[in-house]
C-alpha positions as CSV (number, residue, x, y, z in Angstrom):
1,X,-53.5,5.8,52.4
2,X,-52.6,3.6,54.9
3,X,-55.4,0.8,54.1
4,X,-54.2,1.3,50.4
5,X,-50.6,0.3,51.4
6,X,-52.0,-2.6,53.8
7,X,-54.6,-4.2,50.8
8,X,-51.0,-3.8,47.8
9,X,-48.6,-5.8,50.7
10,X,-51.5,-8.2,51.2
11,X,-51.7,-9.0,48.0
12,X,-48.1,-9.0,46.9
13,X,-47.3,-11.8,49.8
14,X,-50.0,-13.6,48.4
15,X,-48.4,-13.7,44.8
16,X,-45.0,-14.6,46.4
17,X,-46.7,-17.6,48.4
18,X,-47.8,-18.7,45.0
19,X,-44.5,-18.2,43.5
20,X,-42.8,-19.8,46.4
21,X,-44.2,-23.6,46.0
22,X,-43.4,-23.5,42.1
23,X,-40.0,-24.1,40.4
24,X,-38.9,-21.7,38.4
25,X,-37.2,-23.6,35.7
26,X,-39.4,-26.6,35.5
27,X,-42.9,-24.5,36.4
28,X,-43.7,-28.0,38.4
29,X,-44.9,-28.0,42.2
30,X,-42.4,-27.9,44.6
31,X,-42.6,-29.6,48.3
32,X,-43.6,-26.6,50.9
33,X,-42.0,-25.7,53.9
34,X,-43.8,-23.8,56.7
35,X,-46.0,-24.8,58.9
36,X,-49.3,-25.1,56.7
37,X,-48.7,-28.7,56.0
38,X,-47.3,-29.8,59.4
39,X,-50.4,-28.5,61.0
40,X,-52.2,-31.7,62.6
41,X,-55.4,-33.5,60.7
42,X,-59.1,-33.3,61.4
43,X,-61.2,-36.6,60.6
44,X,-64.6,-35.1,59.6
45,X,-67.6,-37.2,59.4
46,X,-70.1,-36.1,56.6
47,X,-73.0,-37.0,58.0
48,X,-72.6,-35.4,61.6
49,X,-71.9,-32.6,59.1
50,X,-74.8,-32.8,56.8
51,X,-76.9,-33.2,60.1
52,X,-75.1,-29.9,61.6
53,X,-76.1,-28.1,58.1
54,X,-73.1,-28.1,57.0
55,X,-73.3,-28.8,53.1
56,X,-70.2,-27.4,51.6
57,X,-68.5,-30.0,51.4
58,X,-68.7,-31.1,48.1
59,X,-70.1,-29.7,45.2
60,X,-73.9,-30.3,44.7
61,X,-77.3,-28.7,44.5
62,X,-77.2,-27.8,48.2
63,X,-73.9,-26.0,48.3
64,X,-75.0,-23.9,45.1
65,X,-76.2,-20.9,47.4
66,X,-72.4,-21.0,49.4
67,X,-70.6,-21.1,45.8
68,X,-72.1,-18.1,44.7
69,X,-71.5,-16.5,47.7
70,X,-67.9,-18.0,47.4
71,X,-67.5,-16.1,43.7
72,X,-68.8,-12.7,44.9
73,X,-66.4,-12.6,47.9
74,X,-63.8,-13.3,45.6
75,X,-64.2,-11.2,43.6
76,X,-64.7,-8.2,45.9
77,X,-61.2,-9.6,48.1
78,X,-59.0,-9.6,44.8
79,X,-59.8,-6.3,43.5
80,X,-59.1,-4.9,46.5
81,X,-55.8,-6.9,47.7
82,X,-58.2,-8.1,50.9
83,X,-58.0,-11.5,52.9
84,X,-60.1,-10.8,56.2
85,X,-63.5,-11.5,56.3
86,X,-65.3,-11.2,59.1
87,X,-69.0,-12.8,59.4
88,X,-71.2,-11.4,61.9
89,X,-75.1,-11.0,62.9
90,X,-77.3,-8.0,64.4
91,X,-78.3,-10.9,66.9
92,X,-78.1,-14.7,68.2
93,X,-79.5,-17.7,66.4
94,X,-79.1,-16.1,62.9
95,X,-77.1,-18.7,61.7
96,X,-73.7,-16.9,61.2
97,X,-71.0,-19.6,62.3
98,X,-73.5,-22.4,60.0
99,X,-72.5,-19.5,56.9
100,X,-69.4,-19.4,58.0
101,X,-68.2,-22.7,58.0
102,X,-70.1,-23.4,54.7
103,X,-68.5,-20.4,53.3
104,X,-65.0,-22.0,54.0
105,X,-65.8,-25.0,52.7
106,X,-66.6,-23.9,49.7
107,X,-63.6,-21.7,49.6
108,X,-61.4,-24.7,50.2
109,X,-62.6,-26.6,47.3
110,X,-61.0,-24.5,45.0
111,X,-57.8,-25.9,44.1
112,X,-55.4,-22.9,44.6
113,X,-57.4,-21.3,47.7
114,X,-56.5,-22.0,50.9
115,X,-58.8,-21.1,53.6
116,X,-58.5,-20.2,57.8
117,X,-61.2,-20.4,59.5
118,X,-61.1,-18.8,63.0
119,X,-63.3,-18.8,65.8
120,X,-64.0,-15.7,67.5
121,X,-67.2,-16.2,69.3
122,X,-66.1,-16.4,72.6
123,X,-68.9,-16.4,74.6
124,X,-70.8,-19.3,72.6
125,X,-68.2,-21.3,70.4
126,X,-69.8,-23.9,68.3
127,X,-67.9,-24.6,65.4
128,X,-66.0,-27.8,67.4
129,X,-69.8,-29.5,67.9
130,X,-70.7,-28.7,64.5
131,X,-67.7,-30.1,62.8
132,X,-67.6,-32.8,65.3
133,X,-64.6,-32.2,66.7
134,X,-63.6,-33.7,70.5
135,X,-62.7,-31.0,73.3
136,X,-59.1,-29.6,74.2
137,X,-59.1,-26.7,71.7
138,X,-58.3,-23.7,72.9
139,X,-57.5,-21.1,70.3
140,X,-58.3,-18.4,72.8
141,X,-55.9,-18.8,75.0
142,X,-53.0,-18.7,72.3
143,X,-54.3,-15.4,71.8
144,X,-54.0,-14.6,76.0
145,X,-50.7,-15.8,75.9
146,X,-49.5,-13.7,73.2
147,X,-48.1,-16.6,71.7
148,X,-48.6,-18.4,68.0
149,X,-49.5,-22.3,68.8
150,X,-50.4,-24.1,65.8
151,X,-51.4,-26.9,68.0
152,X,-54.6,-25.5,67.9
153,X,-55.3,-25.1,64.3
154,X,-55.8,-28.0,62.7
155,X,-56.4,-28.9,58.8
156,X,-59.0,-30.5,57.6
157,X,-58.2,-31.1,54.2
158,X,-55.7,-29.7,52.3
159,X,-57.2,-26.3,51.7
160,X,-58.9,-25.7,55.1
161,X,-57.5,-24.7,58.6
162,X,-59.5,-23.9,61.3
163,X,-58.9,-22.4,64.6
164,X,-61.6,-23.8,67.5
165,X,-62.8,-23.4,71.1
166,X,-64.4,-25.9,72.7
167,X,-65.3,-23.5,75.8
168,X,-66.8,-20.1,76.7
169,X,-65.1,-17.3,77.6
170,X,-66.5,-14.8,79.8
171,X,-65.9,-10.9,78.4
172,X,-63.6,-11.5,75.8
173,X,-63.9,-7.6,74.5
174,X,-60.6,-6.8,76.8
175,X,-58.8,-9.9,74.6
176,X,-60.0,-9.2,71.3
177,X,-59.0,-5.6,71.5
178,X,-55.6,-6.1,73.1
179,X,-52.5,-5.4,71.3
180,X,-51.1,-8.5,71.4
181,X,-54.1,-10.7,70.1
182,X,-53.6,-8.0,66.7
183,X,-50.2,-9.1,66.6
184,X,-50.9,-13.3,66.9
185,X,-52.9,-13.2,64.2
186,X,-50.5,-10.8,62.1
187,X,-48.1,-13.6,62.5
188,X,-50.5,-16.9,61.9
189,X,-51.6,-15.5,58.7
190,X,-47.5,-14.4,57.6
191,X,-46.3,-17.8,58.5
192,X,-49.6,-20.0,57.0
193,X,-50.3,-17.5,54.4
194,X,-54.0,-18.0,53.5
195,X,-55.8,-16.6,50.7
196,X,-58.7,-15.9,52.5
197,X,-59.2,-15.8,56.6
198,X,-62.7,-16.0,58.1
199,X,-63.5,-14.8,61.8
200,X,-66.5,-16.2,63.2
201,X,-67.4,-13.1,65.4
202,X,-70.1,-12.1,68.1
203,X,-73.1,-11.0,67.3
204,X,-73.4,-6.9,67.3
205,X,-76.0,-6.0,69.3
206,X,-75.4,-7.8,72.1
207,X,-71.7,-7.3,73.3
208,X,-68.8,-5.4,71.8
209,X,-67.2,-8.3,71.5
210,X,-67.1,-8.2,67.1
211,X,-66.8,-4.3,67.5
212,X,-63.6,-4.5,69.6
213,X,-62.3,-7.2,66.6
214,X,-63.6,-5.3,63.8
215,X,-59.7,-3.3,63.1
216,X,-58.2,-6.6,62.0
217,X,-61.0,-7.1,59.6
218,X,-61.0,-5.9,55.9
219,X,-64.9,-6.7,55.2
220,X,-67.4,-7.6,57.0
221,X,-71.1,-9.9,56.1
222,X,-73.9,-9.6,57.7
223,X,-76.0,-12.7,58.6
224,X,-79.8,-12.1,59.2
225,X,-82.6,-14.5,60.0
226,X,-85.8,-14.3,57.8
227,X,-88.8,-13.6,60.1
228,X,-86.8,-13.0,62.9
229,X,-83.9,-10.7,62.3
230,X,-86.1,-7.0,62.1
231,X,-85.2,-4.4,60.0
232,X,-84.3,-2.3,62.6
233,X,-82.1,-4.2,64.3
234,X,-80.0,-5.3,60.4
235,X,-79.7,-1.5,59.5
236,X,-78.4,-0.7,63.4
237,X,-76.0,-3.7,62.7
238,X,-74.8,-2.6,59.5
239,X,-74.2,1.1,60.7
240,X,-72.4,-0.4,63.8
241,X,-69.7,-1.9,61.1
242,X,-69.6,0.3,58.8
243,X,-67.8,2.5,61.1
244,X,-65.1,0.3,61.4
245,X,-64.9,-2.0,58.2
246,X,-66.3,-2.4,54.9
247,X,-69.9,-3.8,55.0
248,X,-70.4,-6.3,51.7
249,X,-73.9,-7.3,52.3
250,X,-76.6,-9.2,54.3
251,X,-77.0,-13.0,54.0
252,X,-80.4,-13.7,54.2
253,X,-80.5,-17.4,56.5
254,X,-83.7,-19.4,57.1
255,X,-85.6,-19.1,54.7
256,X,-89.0,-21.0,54.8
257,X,-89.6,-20.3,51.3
258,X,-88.0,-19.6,47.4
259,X,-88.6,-18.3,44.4
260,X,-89.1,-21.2,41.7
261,X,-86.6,-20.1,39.9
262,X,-84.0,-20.2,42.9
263,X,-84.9,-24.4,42.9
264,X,-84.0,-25.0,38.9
265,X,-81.3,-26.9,38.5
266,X,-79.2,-28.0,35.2
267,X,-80.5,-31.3,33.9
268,X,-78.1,-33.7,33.7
């Protein structure tokens, strides 16, 4: 009952952030207040993006897998009055913060969905180098302090936020189980008011980093490697979650190979 009540006020301040920015009377956009449009400016090169696989950005035949994806988790979040994702792997080098931050792009280039995108791989952050983004973030220890900074989220665009670390943190389980990390992000997402937040976690089977995180979380996706993620270790993943969150589905990443039919595009 209580996850009921959570999902109907999730989605009810998500209506009244849409209601907020347009007049009334005149049904015309309205200048926002709040911090989402104070928050400072990434510059992001595309092509230290492109060469980071990151293709997201704009729409096109490589983003087409992302904007599926993008449609599906849509549809799942609305119907059930969700925001949190997080995204997650059984093990390292699957590829989950690449999904993630191609996930969010996509996201963001829907005109009326914003996106936050937070980092919560402590131990190996690498959103900042694959963005390209120069060192002094530190969204971790905003979290420590039990404080909200928005100095370190930063927009880049007008949809997407993102929340980086540019260094390791040794056992971060203690912090992303604490009390006062739940209540941070309670009050980022009331006072930026995203439609949809991604967290970037840990893989599963190699810390309880993601499980100690995994209460904030609505859903969850799973990010295996083809040829080297094993079944075993994907189905131990999944039932490691699935105590704690909604499961939506594996992500298949590296693959070698596809189906002819996955390669057609629409002529022009």
């Amino acid at each position: 009952m209580e996850r009921i009540q959570s999902a109907l006020a999730k989605a009810r301040a998500a209506r009244d952030r849409k209601l907020q920015v347009t007049n009334p009377v005149t049904g015309k956009k309205v200048a926002e207040t709040g911090p989402w449009p104070a928050l400072g400016q990434l510059t992001l090169n595309p092509g230290h993006l492109e060469r980071n696989r990151i293709v997201a950005l704009h729409p096109g035949h490589n983003a087409a897998s992302f904007d599926v994806m993008r449609t599906n988790l849509l549809r799942t979040l609305r119907t059930n009055g969700w925001t949190r994702v997080a995204i997650t792997s059984p093990t390292p080098a699957c590829g989950k913060s690449t999904v993630a931050a191609n996930l969010a792009f996509s996201l963001a280039r829907l005109a009326d969905t914003r996106v936050l995108l937070v980092e919560l791989d402590l131990r190996h952050p690498s959103l900042s180098r694959m963005l390209g983004v120069e060192g002094g973030q530190n969204f971790a220890a905003s979290l420590a302090e039990g404080k909200v900074d928005f100095a370190q989220i930063r927009r880049a665009g007008d949809n997407l936020a993102v929340a980086l670390n540019s260094r390791a943190m040794e056992n971060p389980a203690e912090l992303l189980s604490a009390a006062r990390t739940a209540d941070v992000i309670d009050e980022i997402e009331a006072q930026l008011r995203p439609d949809v937040v991604i967290f970037d976690l840990s893989p599963v089977l190699v810390s309880d980093d993601a499980i100690a995180f995994l209460d904030q979380v609505d859903c969850a996706l799973i990010v295996a490697a083809a040829d080297e993620s094993t079944v075993a270790e994907i189905e131990k993943c999944g039932k490691d979650l699935a105590k704690r969150t909604q499961v939506l589905g594996v992500v298949l990443n590296k693959c070698r190979y596809r189906e002819q039919e996955d390669t057609l595009v629409y002529p022009e």
